[in-house]
C-alpha positions as CSV (number, residue, x, y, z in Angstrom):
1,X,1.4,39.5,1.0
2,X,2.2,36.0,0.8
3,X,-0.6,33.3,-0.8
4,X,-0.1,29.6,0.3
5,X,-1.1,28.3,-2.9
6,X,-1.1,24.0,-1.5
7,X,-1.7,23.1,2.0
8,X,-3.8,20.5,4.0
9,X,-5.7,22.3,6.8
10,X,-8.2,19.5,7.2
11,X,-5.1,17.1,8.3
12,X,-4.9,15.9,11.5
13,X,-1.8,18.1,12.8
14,X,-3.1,21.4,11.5
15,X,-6.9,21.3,12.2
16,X,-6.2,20.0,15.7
17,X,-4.8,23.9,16.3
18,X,-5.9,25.6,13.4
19,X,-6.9,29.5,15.0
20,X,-3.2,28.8,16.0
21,X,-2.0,28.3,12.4
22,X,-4.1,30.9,11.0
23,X,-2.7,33.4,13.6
24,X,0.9,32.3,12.7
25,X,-0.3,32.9,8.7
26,X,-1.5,36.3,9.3
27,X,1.6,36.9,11.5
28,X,3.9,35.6,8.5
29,X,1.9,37.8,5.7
30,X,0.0,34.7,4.2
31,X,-3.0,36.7,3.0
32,X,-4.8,33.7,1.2
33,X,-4.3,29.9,1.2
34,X,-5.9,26.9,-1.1
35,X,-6.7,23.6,1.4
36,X,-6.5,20.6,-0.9
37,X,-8.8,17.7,-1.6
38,X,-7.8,14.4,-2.0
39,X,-10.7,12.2,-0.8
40,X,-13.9,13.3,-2.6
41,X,-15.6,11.4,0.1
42,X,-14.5,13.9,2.9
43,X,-15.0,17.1,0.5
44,X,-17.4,18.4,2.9
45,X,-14.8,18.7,5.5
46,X,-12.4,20.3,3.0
47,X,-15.1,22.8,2.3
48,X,-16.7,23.7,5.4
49,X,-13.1,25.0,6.3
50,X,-13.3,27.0,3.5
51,X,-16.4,28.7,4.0
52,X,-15.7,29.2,7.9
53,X,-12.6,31.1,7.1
54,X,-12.3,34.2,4.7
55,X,-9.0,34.1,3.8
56,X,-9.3,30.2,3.1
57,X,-10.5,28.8,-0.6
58,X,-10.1,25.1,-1.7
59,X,-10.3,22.5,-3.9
60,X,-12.1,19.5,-5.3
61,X,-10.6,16.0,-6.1
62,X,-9.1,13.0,-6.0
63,X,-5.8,12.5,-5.0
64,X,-3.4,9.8,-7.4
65,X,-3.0,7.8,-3.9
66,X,-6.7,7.5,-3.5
67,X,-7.9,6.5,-7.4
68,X,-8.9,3.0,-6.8
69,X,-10.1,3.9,-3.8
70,X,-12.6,6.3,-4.0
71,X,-15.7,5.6,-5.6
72,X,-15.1,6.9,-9.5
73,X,-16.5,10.5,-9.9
74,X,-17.3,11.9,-13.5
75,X,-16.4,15.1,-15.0
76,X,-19.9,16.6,-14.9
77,X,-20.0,15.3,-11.0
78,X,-16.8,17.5,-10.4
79,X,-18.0,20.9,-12.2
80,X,-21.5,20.8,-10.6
81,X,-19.2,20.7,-7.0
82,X,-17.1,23.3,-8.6
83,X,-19.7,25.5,-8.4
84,X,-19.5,26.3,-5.0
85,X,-17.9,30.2,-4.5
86,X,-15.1,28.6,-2.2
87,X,-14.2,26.0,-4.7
88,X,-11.3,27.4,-7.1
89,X,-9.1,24.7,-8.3
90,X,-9.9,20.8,-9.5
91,X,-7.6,18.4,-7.9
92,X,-4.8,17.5,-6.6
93,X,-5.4,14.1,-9.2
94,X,-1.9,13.1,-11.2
95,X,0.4,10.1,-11.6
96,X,2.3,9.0,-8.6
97,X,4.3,5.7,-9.7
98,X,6.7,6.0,-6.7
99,X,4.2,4.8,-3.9
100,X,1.7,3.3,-6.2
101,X,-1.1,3.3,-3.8
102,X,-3.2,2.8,-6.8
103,X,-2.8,1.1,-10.0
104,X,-1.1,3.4,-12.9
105,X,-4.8,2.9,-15.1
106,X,-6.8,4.2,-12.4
107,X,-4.8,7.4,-11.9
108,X,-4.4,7.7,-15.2
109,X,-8.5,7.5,-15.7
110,X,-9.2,9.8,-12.7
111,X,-6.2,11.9,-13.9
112,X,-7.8,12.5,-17.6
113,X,-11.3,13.0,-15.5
114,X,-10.2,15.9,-13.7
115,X,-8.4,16.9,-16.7
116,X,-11.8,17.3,-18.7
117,X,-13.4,18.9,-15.5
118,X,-10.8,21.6,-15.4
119,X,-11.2,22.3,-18.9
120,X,-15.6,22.3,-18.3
121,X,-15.5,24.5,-15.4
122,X,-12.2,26.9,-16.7
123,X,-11.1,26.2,-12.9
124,X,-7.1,25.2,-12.7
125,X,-6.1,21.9,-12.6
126,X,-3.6,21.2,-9.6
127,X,-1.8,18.4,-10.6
128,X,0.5,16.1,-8.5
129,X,3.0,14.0,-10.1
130,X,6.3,11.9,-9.0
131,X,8.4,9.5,-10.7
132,X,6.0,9.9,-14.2
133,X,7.7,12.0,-15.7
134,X,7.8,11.0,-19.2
135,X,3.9,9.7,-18.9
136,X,3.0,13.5,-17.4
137,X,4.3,15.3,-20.3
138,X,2.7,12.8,-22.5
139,X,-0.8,13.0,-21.2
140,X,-0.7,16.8,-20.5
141,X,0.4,17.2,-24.3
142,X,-2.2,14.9,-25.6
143,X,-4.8,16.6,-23.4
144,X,-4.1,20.1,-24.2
145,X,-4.3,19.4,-27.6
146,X,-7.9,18.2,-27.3
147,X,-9.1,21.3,-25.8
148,X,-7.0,24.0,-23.9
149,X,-7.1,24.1,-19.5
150,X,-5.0,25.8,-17.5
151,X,-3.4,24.7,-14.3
152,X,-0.3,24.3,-11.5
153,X,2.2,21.4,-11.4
154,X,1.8,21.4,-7.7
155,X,4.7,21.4,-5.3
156,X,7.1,20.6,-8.3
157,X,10.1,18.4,-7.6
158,X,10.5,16.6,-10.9
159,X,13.4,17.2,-13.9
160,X,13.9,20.0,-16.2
161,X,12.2,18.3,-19.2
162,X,8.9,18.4,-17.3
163,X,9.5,21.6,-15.9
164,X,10.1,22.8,-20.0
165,X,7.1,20.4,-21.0
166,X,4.6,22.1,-18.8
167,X,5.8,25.7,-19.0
168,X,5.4,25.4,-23.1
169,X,2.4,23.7,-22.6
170,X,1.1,27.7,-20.4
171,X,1.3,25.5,-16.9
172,X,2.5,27.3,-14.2
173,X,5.0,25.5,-11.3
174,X,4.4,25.7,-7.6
175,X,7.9,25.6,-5.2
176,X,7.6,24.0,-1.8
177,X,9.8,23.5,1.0
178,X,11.8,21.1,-1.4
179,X,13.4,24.3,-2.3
180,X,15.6,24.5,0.3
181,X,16.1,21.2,0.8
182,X,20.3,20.0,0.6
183,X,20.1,18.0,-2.1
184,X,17.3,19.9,-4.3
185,X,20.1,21.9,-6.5
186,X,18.5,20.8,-9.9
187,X,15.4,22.1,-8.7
188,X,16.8,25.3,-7.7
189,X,18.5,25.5,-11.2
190,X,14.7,25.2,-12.5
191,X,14.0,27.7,-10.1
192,X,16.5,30.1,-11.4
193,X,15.4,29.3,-15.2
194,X,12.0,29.6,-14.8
195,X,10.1,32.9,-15.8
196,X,9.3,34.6,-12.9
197,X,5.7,35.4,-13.6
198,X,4.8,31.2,-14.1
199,X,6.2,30.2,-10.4
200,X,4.0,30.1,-6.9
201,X,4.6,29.1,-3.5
202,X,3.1,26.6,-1.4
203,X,3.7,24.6,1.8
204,X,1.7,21.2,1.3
205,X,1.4,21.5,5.0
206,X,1.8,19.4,6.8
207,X,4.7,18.3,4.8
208,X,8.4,19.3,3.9
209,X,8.5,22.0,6.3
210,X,11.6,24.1,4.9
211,X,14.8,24.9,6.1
212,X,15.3,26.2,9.0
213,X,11.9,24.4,10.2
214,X,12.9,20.9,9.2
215,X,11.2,18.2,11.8
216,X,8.6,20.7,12.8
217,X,5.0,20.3,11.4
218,X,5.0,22.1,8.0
219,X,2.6,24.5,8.3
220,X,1.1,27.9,6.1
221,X,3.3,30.5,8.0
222,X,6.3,28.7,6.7
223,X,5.8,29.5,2.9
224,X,7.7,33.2,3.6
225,X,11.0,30.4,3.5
226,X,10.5,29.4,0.5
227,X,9.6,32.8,-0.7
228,X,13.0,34.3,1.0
229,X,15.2,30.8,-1.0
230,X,13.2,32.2,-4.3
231,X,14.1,35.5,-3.9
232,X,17.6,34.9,-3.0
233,X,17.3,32.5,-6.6
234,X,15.7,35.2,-8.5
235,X,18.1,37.7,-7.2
236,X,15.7,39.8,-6.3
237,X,13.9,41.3,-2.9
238,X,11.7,39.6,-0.7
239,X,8.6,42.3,-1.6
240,X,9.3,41.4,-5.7
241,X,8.6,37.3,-4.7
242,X,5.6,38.6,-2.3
243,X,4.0,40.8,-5.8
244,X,5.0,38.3,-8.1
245,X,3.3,35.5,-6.6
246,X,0.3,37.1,-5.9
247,X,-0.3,38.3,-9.3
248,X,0.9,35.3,-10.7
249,X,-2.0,33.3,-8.3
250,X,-4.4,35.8,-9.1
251,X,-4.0,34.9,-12.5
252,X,-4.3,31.5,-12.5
253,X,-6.8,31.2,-9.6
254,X,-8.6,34.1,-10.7
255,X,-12.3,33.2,-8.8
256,X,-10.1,33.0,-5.4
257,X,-9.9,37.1,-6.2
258,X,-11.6,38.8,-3.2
């Protein structure tokens, strides 16, 4: 079995034929998959696909994109959400200074929010981050210090001092399609460094569908791609990615257990 540990259901291009890509998952061997919030103001959505669906848990959070967006949300507002049996992870919230939808200060803020909610609840944090490198590893540091979390660098495409930073720190790393991307060799060369038993695999459907899908609609069936570029990494079989994975998800999103 195969978990999708970051996708999107609720997006436009997957709900609009989603028994389709949960027929394609079960065809593929995705046993499990985490649909992502990034809008606390369509949570509900997020959710209510969750609960319809048995192999389906989610998240709850607001997305670096959306910081000064959305209205502000409080750590306390977050765990009381968390609650709910479907919910397993806070997030996706993180630095993103390569669009900057939002101003670095309010993702920063929202960041160390969800930061302290993670740590409250003992849920995961699921953390996003591009082109912050330096500022990441800074506030994760800084944060862990005041009070241990755990938590995923979600669909990781940043340097190795990052990748070092949050593996010391007990973070795990989640590989995407990025993986087998052309030009992703220092990523691959993380891959290979990494300890086996701190890495997942996601698809952030709808996005960065994986060689050999590239241009389709990335989608939860596709994560066995990035599993198979892992193994191949790893230098191991296809069934050792599939264990690892799941243990290593089971681990760090231990109430998404059946």
């Amino acid at each position: 079995m195969l978990i999708d540990s970051h996708c999107h259901l609720d997006f436009p291009s997957l709900i609009e034929d989603l028994d389709g890509v949960m027929e394609r998952a079960a065809a593929a061997g995705v046993g499990r998959m985490v649909t992502i919030c990034t809008k606390l103001s369509e949570f509900d959505r997020v959710r209510g696909l969750a609960e319809r669906h048995q192999r389906v848990y989610c998240s709850v959070g607001i997305h670096p994109h959306e910081a000064a967006a959305e209205k502000a949300v409080t750590a306390e507002e977050l765990v009381a959400l968390a609650r709910h049996p479907k919910v397993v992870g806070i997030g996706e919230s993180g630095l993103d200074f390569y669009y900057e939808h939002s101003p670095r200060e309010a993702q920063e803020r929202q960041f160390r929010t969800h930061i302290r909610a993670a740590r409250e609840s003992g849920l995961p944090l699921i953390v996003h981050s591009r082109d912050a490198d330096a500022e990441m590893a800074s506030i994760l540091a800084e944060e862990m210090a005041a009070g241990p979390f755990t938590g995923v660098m979600h669909c990781f495409s940043s340097g190795p001092a990052l990748a070092e930073a949050a593996l010391d720190l007990g973070l795990y790393l989640s590989l995407s399609g990025i993986l087998t991307f052309k030009n992703a060799e220092e990523l691959r060369e993380i891959a290979r460094q990494a300890p086996l038993d701190r890495l997942l695999v996601e698809t952030d459907a709808p996005y960065l569908a994986p060689v050999p899908m590239r241009g389709r609609t990335n989608e939860p069936a596709y994560v066995a791609h990035t599993a198979a570029k892992l193994a191949e990494l790893k230098g191991v079989g296809i069934a050792e990615i599939e264990r690892r994975t799941t243990d290593n998800f089971e681990r760090l999103f231990a109430k998404a257990v059946p």
